[in-house]
C-alpha positions as CSV (number, residue, x, y, z in Angstrom):
1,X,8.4,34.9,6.3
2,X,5.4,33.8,7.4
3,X,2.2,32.9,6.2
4,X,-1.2,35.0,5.8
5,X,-3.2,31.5,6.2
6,X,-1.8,28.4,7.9
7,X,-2.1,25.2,5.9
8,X,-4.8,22.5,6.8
9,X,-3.5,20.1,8.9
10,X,-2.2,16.6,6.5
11,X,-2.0,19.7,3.8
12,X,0.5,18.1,0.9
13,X,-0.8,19.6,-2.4
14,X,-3.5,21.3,-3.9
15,X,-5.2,18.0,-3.8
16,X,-6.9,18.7,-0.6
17,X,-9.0,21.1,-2.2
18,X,-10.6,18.1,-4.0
19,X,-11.1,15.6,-1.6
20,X,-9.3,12.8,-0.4
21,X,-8.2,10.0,-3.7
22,X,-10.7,7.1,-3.4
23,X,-7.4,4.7,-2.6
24,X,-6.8,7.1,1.4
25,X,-10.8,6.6,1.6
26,X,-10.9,3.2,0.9
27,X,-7.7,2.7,3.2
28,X,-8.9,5.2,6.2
29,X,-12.7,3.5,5.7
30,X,-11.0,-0.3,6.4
31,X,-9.0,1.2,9.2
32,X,-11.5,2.7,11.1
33,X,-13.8,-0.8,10.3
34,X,-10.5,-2.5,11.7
35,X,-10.3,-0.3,15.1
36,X,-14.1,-1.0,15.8
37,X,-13.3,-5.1,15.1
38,X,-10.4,-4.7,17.4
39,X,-12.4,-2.9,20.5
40,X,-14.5,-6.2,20.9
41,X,-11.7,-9.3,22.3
42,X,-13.8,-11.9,20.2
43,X,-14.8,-10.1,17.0
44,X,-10.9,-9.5,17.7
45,X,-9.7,-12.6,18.2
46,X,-12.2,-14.3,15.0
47,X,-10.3,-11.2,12.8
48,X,-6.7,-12.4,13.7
49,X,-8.1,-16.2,13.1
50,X,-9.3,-15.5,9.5
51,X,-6.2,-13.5,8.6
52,X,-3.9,-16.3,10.0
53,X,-6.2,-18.6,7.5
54,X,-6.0,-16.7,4.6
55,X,-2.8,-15.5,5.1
56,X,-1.5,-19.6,5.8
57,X,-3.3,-20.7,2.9
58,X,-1.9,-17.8,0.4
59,X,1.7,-19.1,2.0
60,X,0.8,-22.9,1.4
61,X,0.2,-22.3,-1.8
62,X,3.2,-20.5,-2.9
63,X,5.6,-23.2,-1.5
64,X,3.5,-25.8,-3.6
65,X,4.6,-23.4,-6.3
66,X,8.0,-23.0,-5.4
67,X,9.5,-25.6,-7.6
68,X,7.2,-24.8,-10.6
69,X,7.9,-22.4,-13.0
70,X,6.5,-19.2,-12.1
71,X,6.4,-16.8,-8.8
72,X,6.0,-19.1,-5.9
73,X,8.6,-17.6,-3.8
74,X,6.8,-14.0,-4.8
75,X,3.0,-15.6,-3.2
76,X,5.1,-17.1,-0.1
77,X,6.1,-13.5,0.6
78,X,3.1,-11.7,-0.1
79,X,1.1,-14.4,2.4
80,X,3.6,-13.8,5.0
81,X,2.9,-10.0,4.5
82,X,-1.0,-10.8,4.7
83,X,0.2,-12.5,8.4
84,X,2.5,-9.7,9.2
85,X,-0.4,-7.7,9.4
86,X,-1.8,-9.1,12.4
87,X,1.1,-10.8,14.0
88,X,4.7,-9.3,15.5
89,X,6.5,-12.8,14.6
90,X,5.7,-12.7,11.1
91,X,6.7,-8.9,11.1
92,X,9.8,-10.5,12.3
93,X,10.5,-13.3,9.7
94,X,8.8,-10.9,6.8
95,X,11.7,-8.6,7.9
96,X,14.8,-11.0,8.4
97,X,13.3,-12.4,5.1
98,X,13.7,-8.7,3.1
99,X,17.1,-8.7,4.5
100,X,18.5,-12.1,3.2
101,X,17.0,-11.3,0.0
102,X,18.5,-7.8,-0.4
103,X,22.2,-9.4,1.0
104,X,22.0,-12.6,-2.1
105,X,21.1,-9.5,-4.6
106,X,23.8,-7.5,-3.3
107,X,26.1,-10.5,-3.7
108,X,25.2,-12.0,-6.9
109,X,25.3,-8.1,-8.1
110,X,29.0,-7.7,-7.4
111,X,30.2,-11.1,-8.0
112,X,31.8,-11.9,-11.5
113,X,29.2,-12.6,-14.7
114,X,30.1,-16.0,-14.9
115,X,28.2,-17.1,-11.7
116,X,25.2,-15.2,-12.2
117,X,25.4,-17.4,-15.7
118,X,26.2,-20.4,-13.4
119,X,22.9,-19.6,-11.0
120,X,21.1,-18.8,-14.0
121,X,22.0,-22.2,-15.9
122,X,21.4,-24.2,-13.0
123,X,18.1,-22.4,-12.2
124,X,16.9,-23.1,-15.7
125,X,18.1,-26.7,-15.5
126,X,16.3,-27.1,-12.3
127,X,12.9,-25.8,-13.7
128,X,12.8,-28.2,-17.1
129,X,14.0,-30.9,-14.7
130,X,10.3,-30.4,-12.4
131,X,8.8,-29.7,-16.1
132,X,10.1,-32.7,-17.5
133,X,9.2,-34.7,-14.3
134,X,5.5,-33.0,-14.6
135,X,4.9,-34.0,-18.1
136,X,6.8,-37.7,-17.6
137,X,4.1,-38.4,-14.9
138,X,1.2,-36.8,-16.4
139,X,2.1,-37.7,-19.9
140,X,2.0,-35.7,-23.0
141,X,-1.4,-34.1,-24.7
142,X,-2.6,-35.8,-27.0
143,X,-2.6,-32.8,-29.3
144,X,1.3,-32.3,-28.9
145,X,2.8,-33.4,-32.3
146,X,4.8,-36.9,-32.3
147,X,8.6,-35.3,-32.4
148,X,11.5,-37.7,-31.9
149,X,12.5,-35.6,-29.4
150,X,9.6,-36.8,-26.9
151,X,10.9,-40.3,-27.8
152,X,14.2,-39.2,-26.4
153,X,12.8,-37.6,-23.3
154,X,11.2,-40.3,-22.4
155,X,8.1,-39.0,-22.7
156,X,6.1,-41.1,-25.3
C-alpha cells in the first residue's frame, strides 16, 4: 500500500505541523553555533580549552564532595560527561566508567540481602564518621542544644 503524499523528511508525529519543540531549537541552534566555532583552529582550540576548564572544575568539585554526604560521585560523572563532549579519552573513561557501575549494580542486585545491609551499614558508618570528623573540627553551633550526647562524641 502506498501512500497518496510522502511524509516530510524527520516526519515522527503530527508535531511537525507545529513546529519544532523549543528544546530541538535550542539544541540544533548551539550545534550549528558549535560547527561555526569549530571551522576556525583557534576559536576551536579556545572552545575545547573552556570545556576542559569547566568540565575539570565541575569534576574537582565532586571528588571534594565524594566523602560528604550527598551526590559527589553523581557531579564527578556529570563533569566527565561535560569533557566527554569534546574529548575521545574521556568518551572512553565516561564509558568504562558506565560499565563498572552497571557490573557492581548487577552484583550487589543478585547477591544475598545481607550484604547489601552490610554495604549499606558500612556506607552509613562511613558518612557520620566524615560528619562527626566535620563537626569535631569545626565545632558545634552555638545554637545546637547542650545534649549529653555531644559530651560523649566528643564534640563539646
Amino acid at each position: 500500500m502506498t501512500q497518496r503524499h510522502p511524509r516530510p523528511h524527520g516526519w515522527l508525529s503530527r508535531t511537525h505541523k507545529k513546529g519544532r519543540p523549543w528544546f530541538r531549537r535550542a539544541r540544533l541552534s548551539f550545534l550549528r553555533w558549535r560547527r561555526f566555532i569549530m571551522s576556525n583552529p583557534q576559536t576551536a582550540f579556545i572552545y575545547r580549552w573552556f570545556v576542559g576548564c569547566v568540565g575539570g572544575t565541575v569534576i574537582v568539585i565532586g571528588l571534594i564532595l565524594v566523602p560528604l554526604p550527598g551526590p559527589g560521585w553523581l557531579i564527578v560523572f556529570i563533569g566527565l560527561a561535560i569533557i566527554a563532549s569534546e574529548f575521545q579519552w574521556a568518551q572512553n573513561l565516561l564509558l568504562w566508567g558506565r560499565a563498572v557501575l552497571h557490573r557492581w549494580t548487577e552484583w550487589l542486585r543478585a547477591s544475598h540481602w545481607s550484604v547489601s545491609l552490610a554495604i549499606a551499614s558500612l556506607t552509613g558508618a562511613f558518612v557520620a564518621g566524615v560528619v562527626w570528623l566535620g563537626l569535631l573540627m569545626t565545632g558545634l553551633p552555638d545554637w545546637v542544644p547542650d545534649w549529653p550526647v555531644f559530651r560523649w562524641l566528643l564534640l563539646r
